[in-house]
MIGUDO-985563 format. One record per residue: residue number from 0; residue in one letter; x, y, z of N, C-alpha, C, O in turn. Coordinates in Angstrom, 1 decimal, padded with zeros to 4 digits. Layout:
<pts>
<nr:NUM | rest:a | nX:X | nY:Y | nZ:Z | caX:X | caY:Y | caZ:Z | cX:X | cY:Y | cZ:Z | oX:X | oY:Y | oZ:Z>
...
</pts>
This chain:
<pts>
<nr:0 | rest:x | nX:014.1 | nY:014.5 | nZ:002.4 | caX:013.0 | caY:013.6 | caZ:002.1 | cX:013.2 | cY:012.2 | cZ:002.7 | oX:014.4 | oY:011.7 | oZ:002.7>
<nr:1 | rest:x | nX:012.0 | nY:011.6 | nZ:003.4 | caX:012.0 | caY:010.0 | caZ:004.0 | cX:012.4 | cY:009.3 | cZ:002.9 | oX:011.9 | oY:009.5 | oZ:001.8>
<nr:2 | rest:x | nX:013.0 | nY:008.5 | nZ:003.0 | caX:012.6 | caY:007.5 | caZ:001.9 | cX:011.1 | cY:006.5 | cZ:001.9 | oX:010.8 | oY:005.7 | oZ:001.1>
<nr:3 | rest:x | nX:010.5 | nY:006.8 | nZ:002.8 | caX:009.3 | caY:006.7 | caZ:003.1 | cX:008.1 | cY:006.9 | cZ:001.7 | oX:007.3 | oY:006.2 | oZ:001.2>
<nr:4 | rest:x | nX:008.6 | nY:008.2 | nZ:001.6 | caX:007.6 | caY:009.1 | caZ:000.6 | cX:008.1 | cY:008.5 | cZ:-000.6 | oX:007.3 | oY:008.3 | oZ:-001.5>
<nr:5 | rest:x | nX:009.2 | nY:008.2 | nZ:-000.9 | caX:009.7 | caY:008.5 | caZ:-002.0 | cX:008.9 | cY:007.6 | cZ:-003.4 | oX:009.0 | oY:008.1 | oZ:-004.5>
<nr:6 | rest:x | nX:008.2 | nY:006.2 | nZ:-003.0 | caX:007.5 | caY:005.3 | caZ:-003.7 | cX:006.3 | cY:006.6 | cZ:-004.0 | oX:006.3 | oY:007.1 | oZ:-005.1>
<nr:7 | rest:x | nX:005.3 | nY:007.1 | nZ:-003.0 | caX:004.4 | caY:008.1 | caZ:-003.7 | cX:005.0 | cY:009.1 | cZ:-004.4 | oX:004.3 | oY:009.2 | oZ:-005.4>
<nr:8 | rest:x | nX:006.0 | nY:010.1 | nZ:-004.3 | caX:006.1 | caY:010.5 | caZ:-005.6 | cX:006.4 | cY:009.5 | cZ:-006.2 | oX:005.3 | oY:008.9 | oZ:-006.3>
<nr:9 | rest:x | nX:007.4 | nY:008.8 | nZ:-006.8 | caX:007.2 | caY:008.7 | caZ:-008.0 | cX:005.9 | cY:007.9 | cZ:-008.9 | oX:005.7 | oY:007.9 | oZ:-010.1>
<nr:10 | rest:x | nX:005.1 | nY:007.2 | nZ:-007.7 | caX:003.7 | caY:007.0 | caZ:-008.3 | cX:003.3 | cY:008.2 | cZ:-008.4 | oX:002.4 | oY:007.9 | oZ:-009.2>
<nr:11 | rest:x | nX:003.2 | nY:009.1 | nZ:-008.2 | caX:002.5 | caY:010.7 | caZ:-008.5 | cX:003.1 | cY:011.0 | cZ:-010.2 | oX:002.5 | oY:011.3 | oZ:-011.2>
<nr:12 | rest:x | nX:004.3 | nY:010.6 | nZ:-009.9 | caX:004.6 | caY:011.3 | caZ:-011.3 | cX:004.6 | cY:010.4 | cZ:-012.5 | oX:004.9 | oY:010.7 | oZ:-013.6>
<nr:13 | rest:x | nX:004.4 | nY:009.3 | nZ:-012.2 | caX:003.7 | caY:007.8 | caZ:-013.1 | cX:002.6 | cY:008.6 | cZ:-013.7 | oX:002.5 | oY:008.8 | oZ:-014.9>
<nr:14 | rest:x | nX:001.6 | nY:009.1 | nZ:-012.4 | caX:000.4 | caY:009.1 | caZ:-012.8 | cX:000.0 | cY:010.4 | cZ:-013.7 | oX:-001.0 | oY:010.6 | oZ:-014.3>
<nr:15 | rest:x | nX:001.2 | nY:011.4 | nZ:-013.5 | caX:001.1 | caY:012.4 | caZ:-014.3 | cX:001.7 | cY:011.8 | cZ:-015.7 | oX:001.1 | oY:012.1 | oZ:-016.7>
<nr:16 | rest:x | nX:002.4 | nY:011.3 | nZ:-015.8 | caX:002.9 | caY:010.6 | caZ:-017.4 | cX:002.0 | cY:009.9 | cZ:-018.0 | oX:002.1 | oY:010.0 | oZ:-019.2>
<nr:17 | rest:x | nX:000.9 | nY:008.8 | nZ:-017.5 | caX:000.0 | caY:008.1 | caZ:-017.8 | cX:-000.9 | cY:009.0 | cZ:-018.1 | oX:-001.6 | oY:008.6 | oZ:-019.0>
<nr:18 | rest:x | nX:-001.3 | nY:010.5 | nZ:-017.3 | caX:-002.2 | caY:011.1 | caZ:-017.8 | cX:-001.4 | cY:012.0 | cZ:-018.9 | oX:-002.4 | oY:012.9 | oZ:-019.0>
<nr:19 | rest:x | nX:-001.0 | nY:012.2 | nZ:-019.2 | caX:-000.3 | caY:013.1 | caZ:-020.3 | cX:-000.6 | cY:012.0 | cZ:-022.0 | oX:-001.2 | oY:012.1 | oZ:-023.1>
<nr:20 | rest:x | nX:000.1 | nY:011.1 | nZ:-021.5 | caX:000.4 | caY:009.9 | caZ:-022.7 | cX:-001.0 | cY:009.1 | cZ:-022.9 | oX:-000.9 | oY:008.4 | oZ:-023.8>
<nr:21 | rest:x | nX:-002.0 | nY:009.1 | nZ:-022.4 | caX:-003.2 | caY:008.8 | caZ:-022.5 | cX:-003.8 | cY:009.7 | cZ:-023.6 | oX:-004.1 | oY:009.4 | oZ:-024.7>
<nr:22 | rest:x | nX:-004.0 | nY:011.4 | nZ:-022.8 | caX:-004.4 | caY:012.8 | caZ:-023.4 | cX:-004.4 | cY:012.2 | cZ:-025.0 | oX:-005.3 | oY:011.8 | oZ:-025.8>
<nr:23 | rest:x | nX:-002.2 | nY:012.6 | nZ:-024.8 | caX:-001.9 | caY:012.4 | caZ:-026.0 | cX:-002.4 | cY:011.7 | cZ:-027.4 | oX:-002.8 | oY:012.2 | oZ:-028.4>
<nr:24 | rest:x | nX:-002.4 | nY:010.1 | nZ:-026.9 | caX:-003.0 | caY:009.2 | caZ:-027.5 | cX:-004.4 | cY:009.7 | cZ:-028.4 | oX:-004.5 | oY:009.9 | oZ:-029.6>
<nr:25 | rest:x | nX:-005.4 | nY:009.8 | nZ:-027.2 | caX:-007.0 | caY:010.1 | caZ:-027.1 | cX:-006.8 | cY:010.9 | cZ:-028.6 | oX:-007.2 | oY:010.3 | oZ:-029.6>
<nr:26 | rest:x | nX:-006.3 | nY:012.0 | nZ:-028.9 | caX:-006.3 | caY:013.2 | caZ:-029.5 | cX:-005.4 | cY:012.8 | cZ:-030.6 | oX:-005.4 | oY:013.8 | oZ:-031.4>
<nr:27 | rest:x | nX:-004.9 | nY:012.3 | nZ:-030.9 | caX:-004.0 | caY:011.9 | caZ:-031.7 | cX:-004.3 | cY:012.0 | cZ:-033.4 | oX:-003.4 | oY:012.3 | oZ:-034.1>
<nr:28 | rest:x | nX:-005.4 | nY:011.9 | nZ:-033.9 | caX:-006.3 | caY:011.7 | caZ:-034.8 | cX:-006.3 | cY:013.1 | cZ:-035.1 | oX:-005.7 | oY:013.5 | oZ:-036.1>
<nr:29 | rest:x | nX:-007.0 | nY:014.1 | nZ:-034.1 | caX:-006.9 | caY:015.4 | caZ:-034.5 | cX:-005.5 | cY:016.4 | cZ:-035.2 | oX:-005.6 | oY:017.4 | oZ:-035.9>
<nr:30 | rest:x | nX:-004.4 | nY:015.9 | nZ:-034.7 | caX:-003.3 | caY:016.8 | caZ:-035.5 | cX:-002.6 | cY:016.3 | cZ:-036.9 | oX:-001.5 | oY:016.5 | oZ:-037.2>
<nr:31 | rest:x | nX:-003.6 | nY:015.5 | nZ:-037.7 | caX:-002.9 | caY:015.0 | caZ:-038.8 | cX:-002.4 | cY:016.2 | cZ:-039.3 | oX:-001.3 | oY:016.0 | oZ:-039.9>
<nr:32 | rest:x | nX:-003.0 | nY:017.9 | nZ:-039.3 | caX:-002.1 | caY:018.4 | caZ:-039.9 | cX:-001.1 | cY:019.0 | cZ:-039.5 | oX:-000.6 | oY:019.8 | oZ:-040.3>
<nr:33 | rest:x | nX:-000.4 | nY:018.8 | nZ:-038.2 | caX:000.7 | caY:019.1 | caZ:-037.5 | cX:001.9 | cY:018.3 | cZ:-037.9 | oX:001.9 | oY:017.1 | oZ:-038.1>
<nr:34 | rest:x | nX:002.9 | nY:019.3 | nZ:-038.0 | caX:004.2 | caY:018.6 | caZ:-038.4 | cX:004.3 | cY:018.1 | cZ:-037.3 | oX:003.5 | oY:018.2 | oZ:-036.5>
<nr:35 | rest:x | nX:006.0 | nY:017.1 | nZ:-037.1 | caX:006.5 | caY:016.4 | caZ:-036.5 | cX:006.8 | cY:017.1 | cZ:-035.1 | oX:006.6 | oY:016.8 | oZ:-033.9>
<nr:36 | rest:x | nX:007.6 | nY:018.2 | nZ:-036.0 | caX:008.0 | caY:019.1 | caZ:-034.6 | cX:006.7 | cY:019.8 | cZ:-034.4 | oX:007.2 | oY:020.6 | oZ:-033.6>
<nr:37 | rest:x | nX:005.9 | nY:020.1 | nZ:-034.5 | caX:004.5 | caY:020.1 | caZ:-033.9 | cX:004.0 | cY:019.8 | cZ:-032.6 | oX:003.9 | oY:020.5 | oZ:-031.6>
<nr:38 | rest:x | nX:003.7 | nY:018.4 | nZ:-033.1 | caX:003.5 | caY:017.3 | caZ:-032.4 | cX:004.5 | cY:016.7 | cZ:-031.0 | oX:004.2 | oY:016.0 | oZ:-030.1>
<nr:39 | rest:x | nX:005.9 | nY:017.3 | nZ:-031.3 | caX:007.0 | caY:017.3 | caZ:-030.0 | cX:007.0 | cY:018.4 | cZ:-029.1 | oX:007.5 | oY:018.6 | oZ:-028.0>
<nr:40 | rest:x | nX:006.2 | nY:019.1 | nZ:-030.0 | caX:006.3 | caY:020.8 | caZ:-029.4 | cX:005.2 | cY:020.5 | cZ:-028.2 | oX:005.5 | oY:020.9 | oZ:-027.0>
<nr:41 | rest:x | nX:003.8 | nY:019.8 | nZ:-028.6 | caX:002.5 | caY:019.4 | caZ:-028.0 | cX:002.8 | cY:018.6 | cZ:-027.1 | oX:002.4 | oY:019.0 | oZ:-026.0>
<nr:42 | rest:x | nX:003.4 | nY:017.6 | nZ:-027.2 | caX:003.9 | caY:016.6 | caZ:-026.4 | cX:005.2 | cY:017.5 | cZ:-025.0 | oX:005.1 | oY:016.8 | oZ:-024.0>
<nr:43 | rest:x | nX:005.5 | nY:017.8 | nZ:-025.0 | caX:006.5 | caY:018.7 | caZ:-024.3 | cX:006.0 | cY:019.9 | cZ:-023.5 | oX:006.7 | oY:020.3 | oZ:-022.5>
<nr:44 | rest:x | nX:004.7 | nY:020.7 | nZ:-023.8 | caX:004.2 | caY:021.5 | caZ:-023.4 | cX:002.9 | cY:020.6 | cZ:-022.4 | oX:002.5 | oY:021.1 | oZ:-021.3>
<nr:45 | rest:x | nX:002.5 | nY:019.7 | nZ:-022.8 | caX:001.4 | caY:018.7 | caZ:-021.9 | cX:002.7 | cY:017.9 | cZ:-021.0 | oX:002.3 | oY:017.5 | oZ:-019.9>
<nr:46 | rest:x | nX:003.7 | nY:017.6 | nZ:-021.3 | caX:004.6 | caY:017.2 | caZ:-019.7 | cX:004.9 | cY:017.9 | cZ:-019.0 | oX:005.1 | oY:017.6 | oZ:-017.8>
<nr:47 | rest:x | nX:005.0 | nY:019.7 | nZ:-019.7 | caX:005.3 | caY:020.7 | caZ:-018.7 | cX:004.3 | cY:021.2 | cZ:-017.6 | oX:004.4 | oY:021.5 | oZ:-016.5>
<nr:48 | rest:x | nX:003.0 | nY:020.9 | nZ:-018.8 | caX:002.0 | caY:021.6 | caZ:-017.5 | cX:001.9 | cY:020.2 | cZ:-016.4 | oX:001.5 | oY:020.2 | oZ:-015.2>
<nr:49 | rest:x | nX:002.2 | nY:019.2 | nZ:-017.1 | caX:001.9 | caY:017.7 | caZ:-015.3 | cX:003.1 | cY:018.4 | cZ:-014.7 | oX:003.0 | oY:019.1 | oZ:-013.7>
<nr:50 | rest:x | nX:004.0 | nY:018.2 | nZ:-015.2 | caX:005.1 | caY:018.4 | caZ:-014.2 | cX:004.7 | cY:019.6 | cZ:-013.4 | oX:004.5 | oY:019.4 | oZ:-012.2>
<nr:51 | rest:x | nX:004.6 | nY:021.0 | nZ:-013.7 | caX:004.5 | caY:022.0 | caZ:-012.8 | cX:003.0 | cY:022.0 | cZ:-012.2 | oX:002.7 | oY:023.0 | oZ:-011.5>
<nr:52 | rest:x | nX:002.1 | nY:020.9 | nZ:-012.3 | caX:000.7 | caY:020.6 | caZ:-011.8 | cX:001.3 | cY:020.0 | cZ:-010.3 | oX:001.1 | oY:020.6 | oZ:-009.2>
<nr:53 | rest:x | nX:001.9 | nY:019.1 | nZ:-010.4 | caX:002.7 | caY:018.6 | caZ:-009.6 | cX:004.0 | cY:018.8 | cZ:-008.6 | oX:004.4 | oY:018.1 | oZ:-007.6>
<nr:54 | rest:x | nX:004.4 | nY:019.9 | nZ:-009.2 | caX:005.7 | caY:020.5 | caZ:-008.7 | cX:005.5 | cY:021.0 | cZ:-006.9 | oX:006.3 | oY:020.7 | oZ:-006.0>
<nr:55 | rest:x | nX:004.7 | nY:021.5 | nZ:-006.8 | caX:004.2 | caY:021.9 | caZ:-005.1 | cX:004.1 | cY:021.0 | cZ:-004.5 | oX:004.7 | oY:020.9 | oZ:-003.4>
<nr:56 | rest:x | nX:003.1 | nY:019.9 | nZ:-005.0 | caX:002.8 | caY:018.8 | caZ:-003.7 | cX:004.3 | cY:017.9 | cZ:-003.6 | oX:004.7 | oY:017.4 | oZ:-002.6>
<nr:57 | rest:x | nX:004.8 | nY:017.8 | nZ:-004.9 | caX:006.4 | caY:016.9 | caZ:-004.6 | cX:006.6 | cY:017.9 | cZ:-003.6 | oX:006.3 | oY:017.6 | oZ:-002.4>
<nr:58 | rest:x | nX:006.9 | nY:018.9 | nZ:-003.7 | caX:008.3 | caY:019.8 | caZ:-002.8 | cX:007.8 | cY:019.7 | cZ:-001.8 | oX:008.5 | oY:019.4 | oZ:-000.8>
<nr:59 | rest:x | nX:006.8 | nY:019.9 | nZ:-001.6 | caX:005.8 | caY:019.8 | caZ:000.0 | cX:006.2 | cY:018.1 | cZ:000.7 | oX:006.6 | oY:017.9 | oZ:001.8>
<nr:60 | rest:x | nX:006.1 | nY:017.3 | nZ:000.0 | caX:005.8 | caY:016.2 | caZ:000.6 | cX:007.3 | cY:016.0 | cZ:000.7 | oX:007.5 | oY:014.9 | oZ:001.3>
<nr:61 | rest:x | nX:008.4 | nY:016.7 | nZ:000.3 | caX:010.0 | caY:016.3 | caZ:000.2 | cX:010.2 | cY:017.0 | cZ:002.0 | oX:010.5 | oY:016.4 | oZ:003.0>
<nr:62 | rest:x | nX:009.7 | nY:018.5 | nZ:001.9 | caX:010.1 | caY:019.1 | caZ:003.0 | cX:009.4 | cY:019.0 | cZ:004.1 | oX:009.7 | oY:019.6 | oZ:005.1>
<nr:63 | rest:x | nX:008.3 | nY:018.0 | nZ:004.0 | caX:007.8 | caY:018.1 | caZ:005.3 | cX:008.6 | cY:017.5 | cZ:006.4 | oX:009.7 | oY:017.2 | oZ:006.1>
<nr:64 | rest:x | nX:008.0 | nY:017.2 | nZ:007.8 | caX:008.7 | caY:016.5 | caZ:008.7 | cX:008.3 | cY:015.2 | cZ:008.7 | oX:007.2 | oY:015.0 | oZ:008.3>
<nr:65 | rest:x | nX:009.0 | nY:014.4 | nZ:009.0 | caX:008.7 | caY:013.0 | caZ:008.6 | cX:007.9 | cY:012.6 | cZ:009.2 | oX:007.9 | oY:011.4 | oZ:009.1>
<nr:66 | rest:x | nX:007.1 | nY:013.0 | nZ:009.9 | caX:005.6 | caY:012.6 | caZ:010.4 | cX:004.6 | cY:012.9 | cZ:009.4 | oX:003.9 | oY:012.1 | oZ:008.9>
<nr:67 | rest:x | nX:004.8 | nY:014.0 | nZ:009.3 | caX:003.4 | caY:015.1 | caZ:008.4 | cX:004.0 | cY:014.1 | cZ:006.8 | oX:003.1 | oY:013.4 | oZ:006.4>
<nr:68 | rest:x | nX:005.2 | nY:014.2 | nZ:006.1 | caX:005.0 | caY:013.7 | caZ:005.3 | cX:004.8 | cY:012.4 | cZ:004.7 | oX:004.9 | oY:012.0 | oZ:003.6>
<nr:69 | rest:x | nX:004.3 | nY:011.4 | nZ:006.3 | caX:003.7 | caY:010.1 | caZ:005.8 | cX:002.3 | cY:010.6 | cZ:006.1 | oX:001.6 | oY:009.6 | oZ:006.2>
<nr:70 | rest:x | nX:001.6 | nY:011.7 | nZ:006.4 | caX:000.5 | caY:011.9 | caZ:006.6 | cX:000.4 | cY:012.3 | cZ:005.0 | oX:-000.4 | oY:011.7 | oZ:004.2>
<nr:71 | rest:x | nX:001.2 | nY:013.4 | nZ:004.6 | caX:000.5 | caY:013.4 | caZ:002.8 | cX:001.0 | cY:013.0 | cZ:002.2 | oX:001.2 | oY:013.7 | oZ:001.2>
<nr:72 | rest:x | nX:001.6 | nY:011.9 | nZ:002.2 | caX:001.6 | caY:010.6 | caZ:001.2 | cX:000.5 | cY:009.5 | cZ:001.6 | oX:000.4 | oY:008.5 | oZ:000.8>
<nr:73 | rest:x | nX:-000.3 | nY:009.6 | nZ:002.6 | caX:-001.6 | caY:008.9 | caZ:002.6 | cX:-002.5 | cY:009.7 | cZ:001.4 | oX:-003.1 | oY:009.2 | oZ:000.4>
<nr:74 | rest:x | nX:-002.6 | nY:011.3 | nZ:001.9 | caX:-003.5 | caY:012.1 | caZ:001.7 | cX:-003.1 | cY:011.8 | cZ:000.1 | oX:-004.1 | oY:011.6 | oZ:-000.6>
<nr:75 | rest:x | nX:-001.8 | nY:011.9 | nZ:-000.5 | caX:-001.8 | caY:012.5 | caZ:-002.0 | cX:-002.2 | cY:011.1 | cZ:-002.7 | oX:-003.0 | oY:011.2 | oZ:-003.6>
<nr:76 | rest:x | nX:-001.6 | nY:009.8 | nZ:-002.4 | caX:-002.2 | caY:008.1 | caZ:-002.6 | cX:-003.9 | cY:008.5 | cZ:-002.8 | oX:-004.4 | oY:008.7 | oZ:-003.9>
<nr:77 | rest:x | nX:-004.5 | nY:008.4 | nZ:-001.6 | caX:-006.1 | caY:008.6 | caZ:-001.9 | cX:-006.2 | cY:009.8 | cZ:-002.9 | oX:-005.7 | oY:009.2 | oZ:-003.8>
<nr:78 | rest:x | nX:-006.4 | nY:010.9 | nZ:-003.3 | caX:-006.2 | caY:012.0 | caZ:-003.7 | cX:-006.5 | cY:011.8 | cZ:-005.6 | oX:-007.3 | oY:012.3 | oZ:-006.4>
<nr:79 | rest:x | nX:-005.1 | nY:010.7 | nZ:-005.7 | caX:-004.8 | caY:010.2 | caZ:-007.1 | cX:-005.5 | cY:009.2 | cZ:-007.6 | oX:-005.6 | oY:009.0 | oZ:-008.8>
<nr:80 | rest:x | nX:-006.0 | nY:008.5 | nZ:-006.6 | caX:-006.3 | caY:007.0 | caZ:-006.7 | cX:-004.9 | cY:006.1 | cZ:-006.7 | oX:-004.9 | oY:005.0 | oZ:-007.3>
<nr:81 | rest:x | nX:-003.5 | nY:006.6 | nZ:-006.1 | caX:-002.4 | caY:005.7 | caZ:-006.3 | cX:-002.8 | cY:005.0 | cZ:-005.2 | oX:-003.4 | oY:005.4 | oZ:-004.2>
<nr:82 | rest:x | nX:-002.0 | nY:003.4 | nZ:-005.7 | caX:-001.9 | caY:002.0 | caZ:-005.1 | cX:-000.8 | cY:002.8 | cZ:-003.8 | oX:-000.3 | oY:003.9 | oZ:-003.7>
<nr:83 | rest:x | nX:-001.0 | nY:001.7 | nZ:-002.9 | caX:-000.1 | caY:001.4 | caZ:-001.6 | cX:001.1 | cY:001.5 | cZ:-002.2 | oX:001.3 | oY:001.0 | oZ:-003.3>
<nr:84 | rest:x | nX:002.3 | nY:002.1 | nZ:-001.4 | caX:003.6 | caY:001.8 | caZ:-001.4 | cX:003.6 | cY:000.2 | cZ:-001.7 | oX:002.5 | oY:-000.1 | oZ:-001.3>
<nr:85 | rest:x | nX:004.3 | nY:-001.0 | nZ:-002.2 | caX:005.0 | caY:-002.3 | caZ:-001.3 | cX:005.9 | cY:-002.1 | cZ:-000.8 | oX:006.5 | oY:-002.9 | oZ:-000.2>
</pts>
């Protein structure tokens, strides 16, 4: 991997944690009757599905050639709505 890319993933996977912990939040109200471990169980299965949502375009954008992979780290930035590298 460039270190090039490496600022878009991990805004990629910002943005899968932001969407997870948002979810979370939103719905929160609805599992008053879920235990604790429940509720870790829920939380852990909604990081698994971002993470493996995301699992392809990381590995893709790790293996590409360092051309193509500053081409989809434009493509995945617009895609997500993520900010510019600084």
């Amino acid at each position: 991997m460039t270190a090039g890319v490496a600022p878009t993933i991990s805004a990629l996977q910002r943005r899968g944690d932001e969407v997870v912990a948002h979810l979370l939040r939103a719905n929160e109200s609805r599992w008053d009757s879920l235990s604790h471990a429940d509720r870790q169980r829920v939380e852990a299965l909604a990081q698994e599905v971002a993470s493996r949502l995301l699992r392809e375009p990381t590995r893709r954008l790790e293996s590409a050639p360092r051309r193509r992979s500053f081409q989809y780290a434009r493509e995945l930035r617009e895609l997500f709505g993520l900010s510019a590298p600084s």
